[in-house]
C-alpha positions in Angstrom: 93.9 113.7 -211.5 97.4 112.8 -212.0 98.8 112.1 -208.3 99.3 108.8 -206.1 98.0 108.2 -202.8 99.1 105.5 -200.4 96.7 103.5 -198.7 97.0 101.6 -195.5 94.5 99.5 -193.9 92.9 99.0 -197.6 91.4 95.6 -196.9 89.4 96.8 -194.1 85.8 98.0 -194.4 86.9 101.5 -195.0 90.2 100.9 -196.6 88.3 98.8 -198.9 85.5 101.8 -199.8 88.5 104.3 -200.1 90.2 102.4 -202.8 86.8 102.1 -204.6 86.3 105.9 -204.5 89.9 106.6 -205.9 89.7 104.2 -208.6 86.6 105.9 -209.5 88.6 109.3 -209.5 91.1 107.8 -211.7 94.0 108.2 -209.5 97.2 106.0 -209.3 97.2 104.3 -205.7 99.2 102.6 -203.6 99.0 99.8 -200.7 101.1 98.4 -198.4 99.9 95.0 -197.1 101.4 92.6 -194.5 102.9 89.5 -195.9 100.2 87.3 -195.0 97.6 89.4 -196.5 95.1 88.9 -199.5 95.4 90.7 -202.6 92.7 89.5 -204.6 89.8 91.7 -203.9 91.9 94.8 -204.9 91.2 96.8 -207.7 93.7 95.5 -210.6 95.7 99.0 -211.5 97.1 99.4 -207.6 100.6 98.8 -206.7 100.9 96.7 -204.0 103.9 96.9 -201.6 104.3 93.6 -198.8 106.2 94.4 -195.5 105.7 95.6 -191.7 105.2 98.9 -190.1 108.5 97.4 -188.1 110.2 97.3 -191.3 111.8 100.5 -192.3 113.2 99.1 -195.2 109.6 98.2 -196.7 108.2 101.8 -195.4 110.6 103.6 -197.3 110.4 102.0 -201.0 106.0 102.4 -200.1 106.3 106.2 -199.0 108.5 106.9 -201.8 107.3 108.8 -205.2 103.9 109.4 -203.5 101.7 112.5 -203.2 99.4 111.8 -200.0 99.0 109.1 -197.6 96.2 108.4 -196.0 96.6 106.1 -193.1 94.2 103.7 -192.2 95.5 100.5 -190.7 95.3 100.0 -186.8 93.6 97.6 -184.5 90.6 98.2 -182.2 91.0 95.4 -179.6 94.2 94.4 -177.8 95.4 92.8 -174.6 96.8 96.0 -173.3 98.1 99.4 -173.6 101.4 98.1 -175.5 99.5 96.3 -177.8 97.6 98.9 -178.6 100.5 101.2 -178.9 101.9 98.0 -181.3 99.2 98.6 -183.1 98.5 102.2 -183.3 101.4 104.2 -182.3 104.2 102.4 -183.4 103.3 102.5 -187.3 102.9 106.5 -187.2 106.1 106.8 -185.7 108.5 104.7 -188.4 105.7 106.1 -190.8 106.7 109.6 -190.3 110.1 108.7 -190.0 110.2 107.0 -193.4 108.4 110.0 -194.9 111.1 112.4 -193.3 113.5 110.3 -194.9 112.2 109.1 -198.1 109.3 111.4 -199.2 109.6 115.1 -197.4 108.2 116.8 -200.5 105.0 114.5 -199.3 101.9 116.9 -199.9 100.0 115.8 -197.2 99.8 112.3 -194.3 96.4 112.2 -192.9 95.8 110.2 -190.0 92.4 108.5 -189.3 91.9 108.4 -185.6 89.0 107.9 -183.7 86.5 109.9 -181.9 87.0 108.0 -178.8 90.0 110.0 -178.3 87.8 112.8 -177.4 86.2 110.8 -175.2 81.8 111.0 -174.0 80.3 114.3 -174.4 78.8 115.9 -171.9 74.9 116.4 -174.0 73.8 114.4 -176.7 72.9 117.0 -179.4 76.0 119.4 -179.9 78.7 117.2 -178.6 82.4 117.4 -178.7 84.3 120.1 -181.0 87.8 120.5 -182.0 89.0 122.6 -179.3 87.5 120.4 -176.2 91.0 118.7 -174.6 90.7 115.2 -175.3 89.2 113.1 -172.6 89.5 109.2 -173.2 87.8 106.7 -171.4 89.8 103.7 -173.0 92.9 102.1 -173.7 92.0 101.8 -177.5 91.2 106.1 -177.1 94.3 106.5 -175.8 96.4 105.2 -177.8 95.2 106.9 -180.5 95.8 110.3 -178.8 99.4 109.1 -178.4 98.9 108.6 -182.2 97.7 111.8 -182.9 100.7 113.5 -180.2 103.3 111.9 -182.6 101.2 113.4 -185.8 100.9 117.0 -184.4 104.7 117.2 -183.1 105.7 116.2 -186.6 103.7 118.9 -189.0 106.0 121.8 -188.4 107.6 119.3 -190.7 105.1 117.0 -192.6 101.8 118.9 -193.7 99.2 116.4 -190.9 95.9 116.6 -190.8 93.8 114.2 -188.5 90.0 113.0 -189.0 88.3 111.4 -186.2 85.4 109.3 -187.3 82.6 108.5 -185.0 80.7 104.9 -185.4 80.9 103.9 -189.3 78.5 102.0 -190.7 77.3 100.7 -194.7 78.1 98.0 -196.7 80.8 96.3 -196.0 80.9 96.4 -192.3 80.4 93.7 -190.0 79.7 95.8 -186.7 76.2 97.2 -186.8 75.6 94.1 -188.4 74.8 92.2 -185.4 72.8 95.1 -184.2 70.7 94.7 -187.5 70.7 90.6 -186.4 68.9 91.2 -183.3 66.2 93.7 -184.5 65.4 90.7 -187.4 64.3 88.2 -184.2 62.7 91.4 -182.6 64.9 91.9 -179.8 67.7 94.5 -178.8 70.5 94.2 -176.0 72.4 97.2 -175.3 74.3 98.7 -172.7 74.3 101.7 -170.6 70.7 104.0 -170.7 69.3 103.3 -174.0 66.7 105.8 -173.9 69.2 108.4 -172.9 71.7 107.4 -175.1 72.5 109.5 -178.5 75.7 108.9 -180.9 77.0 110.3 -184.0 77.3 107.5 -186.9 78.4 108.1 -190.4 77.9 106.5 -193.7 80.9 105.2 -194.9 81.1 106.3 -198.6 80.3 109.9 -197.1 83.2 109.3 -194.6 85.3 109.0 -197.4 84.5 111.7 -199.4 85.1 113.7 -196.1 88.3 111.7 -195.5 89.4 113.1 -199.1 88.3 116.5 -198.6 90.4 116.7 -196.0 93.5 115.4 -197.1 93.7 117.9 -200.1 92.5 121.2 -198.3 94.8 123.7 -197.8 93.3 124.5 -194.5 93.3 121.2 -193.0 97.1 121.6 -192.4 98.2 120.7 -188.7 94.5 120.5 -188.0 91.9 117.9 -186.8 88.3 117.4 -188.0 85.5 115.1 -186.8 84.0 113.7 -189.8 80.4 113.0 -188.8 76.9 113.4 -189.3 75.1 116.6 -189.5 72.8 115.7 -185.8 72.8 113.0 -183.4 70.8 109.8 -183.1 68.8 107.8 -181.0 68.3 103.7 -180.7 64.6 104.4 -181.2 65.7 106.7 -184.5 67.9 103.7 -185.7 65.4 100.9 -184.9 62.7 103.3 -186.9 64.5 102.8 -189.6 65.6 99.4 -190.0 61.7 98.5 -188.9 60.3 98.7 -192.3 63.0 97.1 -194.2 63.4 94.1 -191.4 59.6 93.4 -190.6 60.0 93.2 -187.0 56.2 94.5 -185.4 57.1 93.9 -181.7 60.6 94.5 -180.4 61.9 93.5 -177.0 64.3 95.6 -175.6 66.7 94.2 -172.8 69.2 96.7 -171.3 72.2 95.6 -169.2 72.7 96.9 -166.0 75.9 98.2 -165.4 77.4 96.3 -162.9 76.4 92.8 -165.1 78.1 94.5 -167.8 81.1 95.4 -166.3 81.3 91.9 -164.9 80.5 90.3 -167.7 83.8 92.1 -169.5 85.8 91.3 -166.5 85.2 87.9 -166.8 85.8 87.9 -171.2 88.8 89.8 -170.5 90.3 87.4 -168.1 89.4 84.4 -170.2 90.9 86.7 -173.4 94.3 87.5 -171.4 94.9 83.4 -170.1 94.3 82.5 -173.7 96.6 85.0 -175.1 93.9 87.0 -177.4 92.3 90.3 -177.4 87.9 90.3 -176.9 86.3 92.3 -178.9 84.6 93.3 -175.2 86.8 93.6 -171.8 86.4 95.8 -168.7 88.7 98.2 -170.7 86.2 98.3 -173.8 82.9 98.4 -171.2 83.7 102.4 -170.2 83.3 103.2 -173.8 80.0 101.1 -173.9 78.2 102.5 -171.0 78.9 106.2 -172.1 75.8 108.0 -173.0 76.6 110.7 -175.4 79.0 109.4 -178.3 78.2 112.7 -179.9 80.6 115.3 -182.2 80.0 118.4 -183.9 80.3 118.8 -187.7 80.5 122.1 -187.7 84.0 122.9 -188.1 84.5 120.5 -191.2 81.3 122.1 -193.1 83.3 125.9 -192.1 86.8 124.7 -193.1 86.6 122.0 -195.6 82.7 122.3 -197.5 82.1 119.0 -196.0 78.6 117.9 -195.2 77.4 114.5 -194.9 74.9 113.4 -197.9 73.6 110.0 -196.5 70.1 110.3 -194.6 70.0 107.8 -191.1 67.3 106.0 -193.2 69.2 105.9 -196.9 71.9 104.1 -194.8 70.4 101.8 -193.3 68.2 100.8 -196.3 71.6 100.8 -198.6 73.4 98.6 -195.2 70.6 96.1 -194.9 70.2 95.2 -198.5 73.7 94.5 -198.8 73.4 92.0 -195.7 70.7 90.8 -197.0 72.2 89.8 -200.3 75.2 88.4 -198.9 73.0 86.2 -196.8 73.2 87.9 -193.7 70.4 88.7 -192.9 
């Protein structure tokens, strides 16, 4: 397949399973990396490219002579809604630029974005579609939507097409890996109503595929697609299947009440602003934890782009565990 794509975000947990899947393919590929970044567990045949999403210079020698982009790199945790925006908005913006400038012959800039910009569904089973108005419930949410604003004011001009993952999991990630930690001692803490609670998840190599699909469809143009599972789960579905391969027989199960939680990421958030460092929990991040119904259709990818998720709940987590386990994790 002779074209090159353009990476961001390739060191992360997903960035990382991408460029696996496209050496596989054979195709020439791309990656910009921040200065400070580490090279050394890329595949050898990339081309790497060093600079800043603030540096317009750097963006236009990366966008240049490529076919696609897929665009990865972002943070999840920040101090506040401009840090966010530093992290998430701000790169699309002098990304499209640069492409306008540099690469408008581009065949296609998919953006990976988040199903928290949708916000909670209203019922666990079908959840959110593509034509529900977004709904956020967080500052990380909502700067992706600002994200996504940019992307769809731009494809009149640049062929966009979003994806909007729901929780990611496989080898690799470092997440659901503390869940996995807690059902080995035989106990779970959560959040929220875990026995109402459902959630879309996705494997990650099917997430790529899925990412893939969409940025070389035809119909994905100037659309957007939630890249998920084909149902819904439950905790008592995921701890099901982790039981067998963890050898837990009892399991205590100690759920949060919501006013403890939402102190509890008061108090880390105030702690994380004095210091000067974004929590990986905060008041801001607690609304997305006590929501019951993290849940998205499929649907219109299978219609649109042929796109169905392989990976069964239990292949997953059987594939995620052993890899923890091996690298002593677990």
């Amino acid at each position: 397949m002779s074209e090159t794509i353009l990476v961001t975000g390739s060191t992360g947990f997903i960035g990382a399973r991408l460029l696996r899947h496209l050496e596989e393919e054979g195709v020439s590929v791309k990656v910009f990396l921040r200065p400070e970044s580490q090279a050394g567990a890329l595949p050898e045949r990339v081309e790497v490219v060093r600079g800043s999403f603030s540096d317009l210079e750097a963006l236009g020698r990366v966008v240049r002579d490529v076919d696609r982009i897929v665009h990865l790199a972002g943070v999840t945790k920040a101090l506040d809604e401009s840090g966010y925006d530093a992290g998430n908005v701000m790169p699309v913006r002098n990304l499209l630029d640069a492409i306008s400038t540099h690469n408008p012959q581009l065949k296609r800039f998919l953006y990976v974005s988040s199903l928290t910009v949708a916000g909670p569904a209203s019922e666990g089973i079908r959840g959110v579609s593509e034509s529900d108005s977004p709904c956020p419930v967080s500052a990380y949410g909502r700067s992706k939507l600002r994200a996504e604003t940019l992307c769809m004011e731009r494809s009149a001009q640049i062929p966009i097409t979003i994806v909007r993952p729901p929780a990611v999991y496989g080898p690799g990630d470092r997440d659901v890996l503390q869940v996995f930690q807690m059902l080995a001692k035989g106990f779970l803490v959560s959040a929220g109503s875990p026995g109402r609670q459902r959630f879309s998840m996705i494997y990650v190599d099917d997430l790529v595929k899925g990412i893939m699909a969409a940025a070389r469809s035809e119909k994905a143009v100037a659309q957007v697609y939630y890249i998920t599972s084909t149902c819904s789960f439950s905790w008592n579905e995921v701890i099901a299947a982790a039981r067998p391969l963890l050898g837990f027989k009892k399991l205590y199960r100690i759920s949060l009440p919501e006013p403890f939680v939402f102190f509890l990421g008061s108090v880390i958030g105030a702690i994380s602003s004095l210091q000067g460092k974004p929590a990986l929990i905060n008041s801001d991040k607690v609304n997305e934890l006590l929501q019951d119904y993290w849940v998205c259709s499929p649907e219109q990818a299978e219609r649109d782009l042929g796109f169905t998720a392989e990976t069964t709940l239990a292949e997953g987590v059987e594939k995620t565990i052993y890899w923890y386990q091996r690298k002593g994790l677990l």
